[in-house]
N, C-alpha and C positions, 0 to 999 in steps of 0.2 A: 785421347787423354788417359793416364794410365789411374787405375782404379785407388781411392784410398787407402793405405796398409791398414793392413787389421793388428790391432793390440787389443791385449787383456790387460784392460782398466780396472784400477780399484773403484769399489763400489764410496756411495759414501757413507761415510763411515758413523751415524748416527742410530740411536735406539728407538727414535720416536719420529714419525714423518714429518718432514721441515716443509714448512706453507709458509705465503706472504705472511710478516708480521706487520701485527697492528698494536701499537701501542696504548697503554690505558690513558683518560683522559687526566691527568694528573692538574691541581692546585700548586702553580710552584712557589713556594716560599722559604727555599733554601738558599747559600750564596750562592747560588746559578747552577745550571740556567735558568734565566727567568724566561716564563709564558712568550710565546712569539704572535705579534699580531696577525691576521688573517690578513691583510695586504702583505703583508712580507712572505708569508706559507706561500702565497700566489702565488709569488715572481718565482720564488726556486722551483716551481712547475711549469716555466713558460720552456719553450724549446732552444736545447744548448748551442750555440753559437762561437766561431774560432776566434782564440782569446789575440790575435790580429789583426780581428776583421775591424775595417773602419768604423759600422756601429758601434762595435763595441769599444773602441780605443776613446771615439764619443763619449760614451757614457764613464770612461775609467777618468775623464777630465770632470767632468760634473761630478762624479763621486770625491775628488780631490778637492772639488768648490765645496760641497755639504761638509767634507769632514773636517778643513777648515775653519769651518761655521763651529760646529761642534767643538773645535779645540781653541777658540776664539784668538788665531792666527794668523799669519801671514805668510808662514812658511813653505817654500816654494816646493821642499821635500816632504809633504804629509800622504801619508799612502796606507791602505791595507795592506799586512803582510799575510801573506797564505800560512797560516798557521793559528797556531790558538795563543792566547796573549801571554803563554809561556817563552814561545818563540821570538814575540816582541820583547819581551825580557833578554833573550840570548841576544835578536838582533841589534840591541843597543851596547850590549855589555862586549859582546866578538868585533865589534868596530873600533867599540872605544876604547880599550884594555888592550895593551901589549905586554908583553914579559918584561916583568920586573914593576911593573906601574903601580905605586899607591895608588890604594882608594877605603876611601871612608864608603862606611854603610851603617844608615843609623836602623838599629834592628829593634824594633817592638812586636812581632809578629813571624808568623810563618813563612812569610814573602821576603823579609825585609831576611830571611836565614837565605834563601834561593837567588838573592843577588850576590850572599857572600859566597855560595860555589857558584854562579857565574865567573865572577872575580877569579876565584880558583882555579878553575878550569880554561880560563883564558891567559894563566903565569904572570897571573896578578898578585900584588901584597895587599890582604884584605884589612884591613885598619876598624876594627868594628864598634861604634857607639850602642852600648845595650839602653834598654828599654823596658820598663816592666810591660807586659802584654795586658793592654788595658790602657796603655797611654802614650799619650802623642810623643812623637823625637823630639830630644828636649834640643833648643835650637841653642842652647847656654852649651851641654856637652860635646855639640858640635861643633863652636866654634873653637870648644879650647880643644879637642883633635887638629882642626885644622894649623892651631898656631904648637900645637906638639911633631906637625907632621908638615912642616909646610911646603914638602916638597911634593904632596897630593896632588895629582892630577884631575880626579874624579871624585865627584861625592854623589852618593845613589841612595833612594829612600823608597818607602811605599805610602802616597800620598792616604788611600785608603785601605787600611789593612782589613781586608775580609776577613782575617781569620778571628778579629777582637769586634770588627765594628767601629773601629777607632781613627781618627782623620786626624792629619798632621797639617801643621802649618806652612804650608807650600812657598806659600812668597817670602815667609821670613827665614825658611833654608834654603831656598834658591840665590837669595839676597847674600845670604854669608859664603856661598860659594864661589860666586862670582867677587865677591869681596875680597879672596885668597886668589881670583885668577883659575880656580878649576870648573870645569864640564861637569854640569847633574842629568844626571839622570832621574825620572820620576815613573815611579808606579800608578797609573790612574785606571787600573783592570776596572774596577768597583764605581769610583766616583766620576769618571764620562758621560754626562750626560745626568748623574742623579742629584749631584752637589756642584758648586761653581770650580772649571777648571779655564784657567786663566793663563794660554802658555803664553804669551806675548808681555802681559800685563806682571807675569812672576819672575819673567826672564828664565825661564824652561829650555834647557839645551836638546834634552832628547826626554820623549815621555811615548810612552806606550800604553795601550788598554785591550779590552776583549770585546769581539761582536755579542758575548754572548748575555750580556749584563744586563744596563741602563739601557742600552740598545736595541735589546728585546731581539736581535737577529739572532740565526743559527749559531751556533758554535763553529769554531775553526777560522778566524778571520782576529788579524791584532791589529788595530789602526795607530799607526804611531805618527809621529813628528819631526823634525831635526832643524835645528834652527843652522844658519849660515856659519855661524862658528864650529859646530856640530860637523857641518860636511867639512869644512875646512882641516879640521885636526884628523879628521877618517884621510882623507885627500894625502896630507902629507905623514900616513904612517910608511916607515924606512921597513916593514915587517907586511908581510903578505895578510890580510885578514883571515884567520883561521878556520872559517866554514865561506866555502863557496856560492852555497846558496843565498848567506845571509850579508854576502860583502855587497857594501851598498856603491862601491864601485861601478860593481855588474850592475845590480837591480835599478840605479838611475838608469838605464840604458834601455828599461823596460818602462816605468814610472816616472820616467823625465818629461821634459818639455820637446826632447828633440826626435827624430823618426824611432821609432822603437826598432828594435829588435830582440828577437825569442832570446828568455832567459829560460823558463819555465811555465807548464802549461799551469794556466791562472784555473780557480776554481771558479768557473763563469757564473754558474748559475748562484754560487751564496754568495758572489758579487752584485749580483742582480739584487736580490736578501737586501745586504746592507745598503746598495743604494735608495731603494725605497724606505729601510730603517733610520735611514739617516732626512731623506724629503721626510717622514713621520714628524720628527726632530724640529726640521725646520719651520713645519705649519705650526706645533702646537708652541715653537720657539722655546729657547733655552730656559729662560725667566719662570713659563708658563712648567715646563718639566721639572726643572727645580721648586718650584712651588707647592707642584703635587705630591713628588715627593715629600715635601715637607707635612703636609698637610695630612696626608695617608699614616704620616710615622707618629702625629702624634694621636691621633687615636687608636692607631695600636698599642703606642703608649701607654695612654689612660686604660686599655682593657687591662693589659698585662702587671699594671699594676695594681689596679682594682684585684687582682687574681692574687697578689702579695707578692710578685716576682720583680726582683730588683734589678737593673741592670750594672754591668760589669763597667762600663763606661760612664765617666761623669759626664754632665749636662755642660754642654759645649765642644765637647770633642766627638760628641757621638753623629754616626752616619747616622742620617735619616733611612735611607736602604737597605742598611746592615743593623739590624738590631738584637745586641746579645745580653742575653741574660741568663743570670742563676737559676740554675736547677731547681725544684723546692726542696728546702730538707725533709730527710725522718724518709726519701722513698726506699723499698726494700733495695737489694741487691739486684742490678739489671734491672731497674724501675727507670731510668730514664732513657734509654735504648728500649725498652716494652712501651711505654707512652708513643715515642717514633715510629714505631712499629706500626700501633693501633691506627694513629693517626695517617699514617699510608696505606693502610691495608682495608681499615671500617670508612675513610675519609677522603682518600683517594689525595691528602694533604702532606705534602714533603717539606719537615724544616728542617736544619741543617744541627750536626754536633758541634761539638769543639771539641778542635786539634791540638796535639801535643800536650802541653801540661795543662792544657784547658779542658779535656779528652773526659766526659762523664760531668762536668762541674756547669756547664752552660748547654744553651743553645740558641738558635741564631736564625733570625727571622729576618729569611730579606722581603722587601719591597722593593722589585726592580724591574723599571720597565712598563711592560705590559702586564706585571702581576701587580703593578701598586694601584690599586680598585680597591673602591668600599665592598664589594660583595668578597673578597680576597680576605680582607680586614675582618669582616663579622666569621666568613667562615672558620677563621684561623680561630677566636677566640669562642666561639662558640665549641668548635671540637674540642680542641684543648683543655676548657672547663669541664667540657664531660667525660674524656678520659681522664685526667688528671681525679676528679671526685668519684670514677671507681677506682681509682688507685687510692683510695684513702686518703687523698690531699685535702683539707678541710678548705671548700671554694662554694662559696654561693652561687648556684647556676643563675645566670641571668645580670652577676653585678657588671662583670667585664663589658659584655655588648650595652647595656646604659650607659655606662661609662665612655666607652668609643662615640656611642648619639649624640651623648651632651657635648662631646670632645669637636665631632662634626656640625652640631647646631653654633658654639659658640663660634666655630672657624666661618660660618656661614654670616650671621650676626656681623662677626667685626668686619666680614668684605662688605657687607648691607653697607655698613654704615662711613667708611670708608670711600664708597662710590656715592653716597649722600650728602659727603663733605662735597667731592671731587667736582659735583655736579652743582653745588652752593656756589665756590668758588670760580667755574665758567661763568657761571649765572651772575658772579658778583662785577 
């Protein structure tokens, strides 16, 4: 055997010696990712396995049963896509958009701008319903596009817009869509799994989300949907689907019912991730995760108002997961980016800015997942009070976390007494 050739390799190319890293333990309270359970860290450390092998094809049918659950479906096409739930955004838009295709996009947010260059970028006509940022898709502006434009094809929204904290009424724009005869598309990155997502019950033609949210799994995984009509309109486009990877053509052929065959090597082990993210899901049940959420969000609530901070969203449209609120006034210049700062740096605690014209005016506290915990809740508001009061913010140390106890005592109270009806009533 003849000996290795020898080359002169570059060295590499760093100033300072690169060693395994280890990340700090961080408090995540930003719009994602949130915190990852300790059963799901497991599985992505168990040993990788070929994305063919019959165990595994095994468990990629059980992970279609849970995500099902999850998306309270029956759709025979529900699958992870290998990518981040940006990619479920393109996946749904490069199937359904051909050149020349209206589509409505009702836009109140960051996301709901990123399906009108979907639209664009697939030789679509993007028809766009604005939205002040802060409030839901008016389903009134929507209908009168549709009846301005009725030769739409597609109407696409963002059920929850992370970038406001604001949630739109899903069934009543899903309803007018199909009203006109067009395919929706929905945004559920944020609200899967934290608020009720309802595709069967909304009549949801294609919806998408992220492993990395409510889900509490790693990042890099988009769970989406496709309802039978859905595959039908993909089936019969006369136009090749514009990205390979994402033509659900092929990917049925991997994610089907029938013998697979290689499209693409799957990412095994944060498959592994979301399946057990998803059995989390199914023990603690849907009702029970939306509950918590609920329950988590309003005594952050009550801190962050006790603290004088108002939120951007009015009561009723607001995520429980995504909570955004104004800045205080009167901070100096770069006082609300230094608060951020402190509170990651002295706290080890990450919340989120606002984007775009929200950029310095808010900020945004998620609860999602495996971060929605009381010990999450106190620490948020306990740092926050004491950097914010050496930033000269006039905040009483100590009112915000009373306010959260009282907020947790009374939610405790009314289940008491609730389960004391429930147990009158067997009893009666």
């Amino acid at each position: 055997m003849a000996a290795p050739l020898t080359h002169a390799l570059k060295p590499v190319a760093s100033s300072k010696k690169i060693s395994s890293f280890h990340p700090p333990q961080r408090t995540l309270m930003g719009p994602g990712p949130s915190e990852i359970n300790p059963r799901v860290l497991a599985q992505m450390s168990l040993p990788a396995i070929g994305y063919l092998d019959p165990v595994f094809v095994e468990m990629m049918e059980e992970l279609k049963t849970l995500l099902r659950y999850a998306y309270q479906t029956d759709n025979a096409l529900t699958f992870p896509v290998s990518g981040p739930g940006s990619v479920g955004m393109e996946a749904c838009f490069v199937n359904a958009v051909s050149p020349g295709d209206k589509v409505i996009i009702g836009r109140n947010g960051v996301f709901g701008g990123r399906m009108i260059e979907n639209v664009q970028r697939a030789g679509g006509v993007a028809v766009v319903v604005e939205d002040t940022w802060g409030e839901p898709v008016d389903p009134n502006k929507v209908e009168d596009a549709f009846k301005k434009n009725p030769d739409a094809k597609i109407f696409g929204f963002v059920h929850a817009e992370t970038s406001t904290g604001c949630q739109s009424d899903a069934k009543t724009l899903c309803a007018i869509s199909t009203k006109y005869g067009a395919l929706n598309i929905v945004d559920a990155v944020t609200s899967l799994a934290g608020t009720p997502v309802l595709v069967d019950d909304w009549g949801i033609d294609a919806i998408y989300s992220g492993s990395q949210k409510c889900l509490s799994c790693t990042p890099g995984l988009s769970p989406v949907s496709f309802s039978e009509r859905f595959v039908a309109h993909v089936k019969a486009r006369k136009e090749t689907v514009h990205s390979w990877f994402m033509d659900l053509n092929l990917v049925l052929n991997y994610w089907g019912n029938t013998n697979r065959t290689y499209h693409h090597t799957a990412p095994t082990n944060g498959l592994f991730a979301l399946h057990e993210a998803l059995l989390l899901l199914q023990e603690e049940r849907l009702e029970g995760a939306w509950a918590r959420h609920w329950r988590h969000h309003l005594a952050l609530k009550a801190g962050l108002e006790a603290m004088g901070l108002t939120y951007l969203v009015k009561e009723g449209n607001r995520l429980p997961q995504m909570n955004s609120v104004y800045v205080p006034a009167g901070l100096p210049e770069g006082g609300e980016a230094q608060i951020r700062k402190t509170l990651l740096n002295d706290f080890n605690l990450e919340i989120g800015a606002g984007l775009g014209p929200l950029a310095g005016k808010i900020w945004r506290f998620g609860l999602m997942g495996y971060s929605c915990k009381a010990e999450n809740v106190m620490l948020c508001l306990s740092a926050l009070g004491s950097v914010m009061a050496d930033m000269g913010v006039a905040v009483k140390i100590g009112d915000a976390e009373a306010a959260a106890h009282h907020a947790y005592a009374e939610l405790h109270k009314q289940a008491a007494l609730e389960m004391t009806a429930a147990k009158q009533q067997l009893a009666a």
